[in-house]
Steps between C-alpha positions, in 0.01 A plus 500: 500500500294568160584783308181744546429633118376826491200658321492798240243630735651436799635794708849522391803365709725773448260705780379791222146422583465453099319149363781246375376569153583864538819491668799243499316258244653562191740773627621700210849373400624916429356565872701552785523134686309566833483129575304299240319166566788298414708709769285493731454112459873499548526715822241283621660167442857658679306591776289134544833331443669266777186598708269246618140571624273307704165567315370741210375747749867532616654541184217745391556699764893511426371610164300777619726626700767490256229694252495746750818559588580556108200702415614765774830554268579776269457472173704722252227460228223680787755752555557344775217398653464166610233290344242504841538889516389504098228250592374727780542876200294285294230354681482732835639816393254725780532216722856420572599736751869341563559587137306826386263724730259817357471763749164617517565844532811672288689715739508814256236569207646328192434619134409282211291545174269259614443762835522758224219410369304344792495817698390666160222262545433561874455884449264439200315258687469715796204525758253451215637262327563476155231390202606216285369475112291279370725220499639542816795683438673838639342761284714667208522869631679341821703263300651811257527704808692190674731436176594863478621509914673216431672516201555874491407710138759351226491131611114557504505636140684217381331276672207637354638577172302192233188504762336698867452328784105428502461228759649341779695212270690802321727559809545108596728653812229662623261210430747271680509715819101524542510112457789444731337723760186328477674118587656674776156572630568917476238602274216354380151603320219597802170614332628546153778707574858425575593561922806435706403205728472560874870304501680762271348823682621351830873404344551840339346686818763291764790469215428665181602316167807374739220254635334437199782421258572128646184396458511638127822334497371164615202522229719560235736198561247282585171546405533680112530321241834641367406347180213766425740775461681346159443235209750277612422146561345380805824401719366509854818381639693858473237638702519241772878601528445802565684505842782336337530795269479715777784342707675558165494832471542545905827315463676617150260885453718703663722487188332623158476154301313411172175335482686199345672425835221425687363334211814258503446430890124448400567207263810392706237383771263353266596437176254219404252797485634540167337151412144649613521790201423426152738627257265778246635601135735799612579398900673213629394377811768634691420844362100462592642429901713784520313779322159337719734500809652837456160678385320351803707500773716794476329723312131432580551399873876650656409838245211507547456463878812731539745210619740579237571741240472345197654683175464409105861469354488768250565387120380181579401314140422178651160412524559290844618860658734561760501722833743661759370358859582617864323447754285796683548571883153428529578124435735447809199654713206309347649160483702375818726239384594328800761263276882491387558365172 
């Protein structure tokens, strides 16, 4: 039987879900060995030998089975995962119920800054609503008011310290809540004022923010563009493993671990993302993915959302900075792994 060549951008044979091109193909030779082409060329040719097939349908369908069978093993380099259950993270991650589920309702009311700062928005907004500016925006009297709750007097001072807060922009984690709450269809602008939809009076009336919180959840990990929120370049692919993040942090957080841990598993499982990042004067390319990776997923998305505490190491000269990470109770409430690694 002919040897089937594969295409860069053919879905990879390891099972990852990932084009050729952005997997196996040109496997770094530093990375952990997860079962290259060239290995998997050579399980295939131990498992075709001494058999004999009638047609190609039969042998292709020895093939796919065989695909199967070793897809649906654990890998050490997915934490173990098997390469079908990273597929399904990846490309399903609020539709694979076997794997991961998202109650709809928490069971207690959880805290967050992002809830922090949307029910500073819901009381603002109130029955009347709230009047944007000219551009738009929440006006500046709410947003100082807003800042102030949130941060508390000293970290508002130096916050404040080289310039006020005078629009919406100036407190981005206020700006990212209103925008958040917005894709998850909570508030919107009605006759030139910002309301609560219909939806998000009826969710905090039956639930309070216990009901709203996974659909701000949901927003956040899929619908913003996490890429807004810093100057980092656009890597797309650290949001869309988001869920394997997650299943991170459910599995190792209980422990207090650095931010460099998780960024080890994180290029562990995909290490040719490294070849997607340009190398700039001062950062190295594997600097650019961890700092990006870090910043984005566990400090603007597990922080932020109140998933996991995430804490600056103090004395930290490095300009790719390190945190302490654990996980938050909230995480083992919000996200239902249904999975053993």
């Amino acid at each position: 039987m002919a040897k089937h060549d594969i295409g860069r951008n053919d879905p990879c044979p390891c099972g990852s879900g990932l084009k050729y091109k952005k997997c196996c193909l040109g496997r770094r030779k530093d990375a952990p060995d997860v079962g290259g082409p060239s290995d998997l060329h050579d399980e295939i040719r131990q498992a075709l030998e001494g058999r004999n097939f009638e047609s190609l349908e039969e042998a292709n369908a020895f093939l796919a089975a065989h695909m199967q069978q070793r897809n649906q093993q654990p890998e050490d380099d997915f934490a173990g995962l098997s390469s079908e259950q990273m597929h399904r993270l990846l490309y399903y991650p609020f539709d694979a119920p076997e794997l991961v589920s998202f109650p709809q309702t928490l069971a207690e009311e959880p805290g967050a800054p992002i809830l922090t700062l949307f029910n500073l928005l819901v009381e603002a907004i109130g029955e009347q609503g709230l009047k944007p500016t000219a551009k738009g925006n929440l006006p500046r009297k709410f947003c100082r008011q807003a800042a102030l709750a949130f941060w508390g007097e000293e970290a508002y001072r130096n916050h404040t310290k080289y310039g006020d807060i005078n629009k919406e922009l100036d407190f981005f984690e206020l700006h990212v809540t209103r925008l958040v709450a917005e894709l998850a269809g909570l508030v919107r602008k009605y006759k030139g004022r910002f309301i609560l939809s219909r939806n998000c009076r009826t969710l905090l009336a039956q639930g309070g923010v216990a009901a709203v919180y996974p659909r701000l959840l949901r927003a956040g990990a899929g619908e913003f563009n996490w890429g807004y929120w810093d100057r980092h370049a656009e890597v797309p692919f650290i949001q869309q493993s988001f869920l394997f993040t997650l299943y991170l942090l459910s599995r190792y957080g209980n422990e207090e671990r650095s931010s460099a841990f998780y960024e080890d598993h994180f290029l562990r499982a995909f290490p040719l993302l490294l070849d997607e990042m340009e190398p700039l004067l001062s950062w190295s390319s594997e600097q650019q993915v961890r700092s990006c990776f870090t910043l984005r997923t566990l400090v603007n998305f597990a922080g932020f959302f109140g998933l996991a505490t995430v804490e600056p190491v103090e004395g930290e000269l490095s300009y790719v900075r390190e945190y302490r990470v654990m996980k938050s109770p909230l995480l083992d409430k919000a996200v239902l792994f249904g999975l053993k690694g």
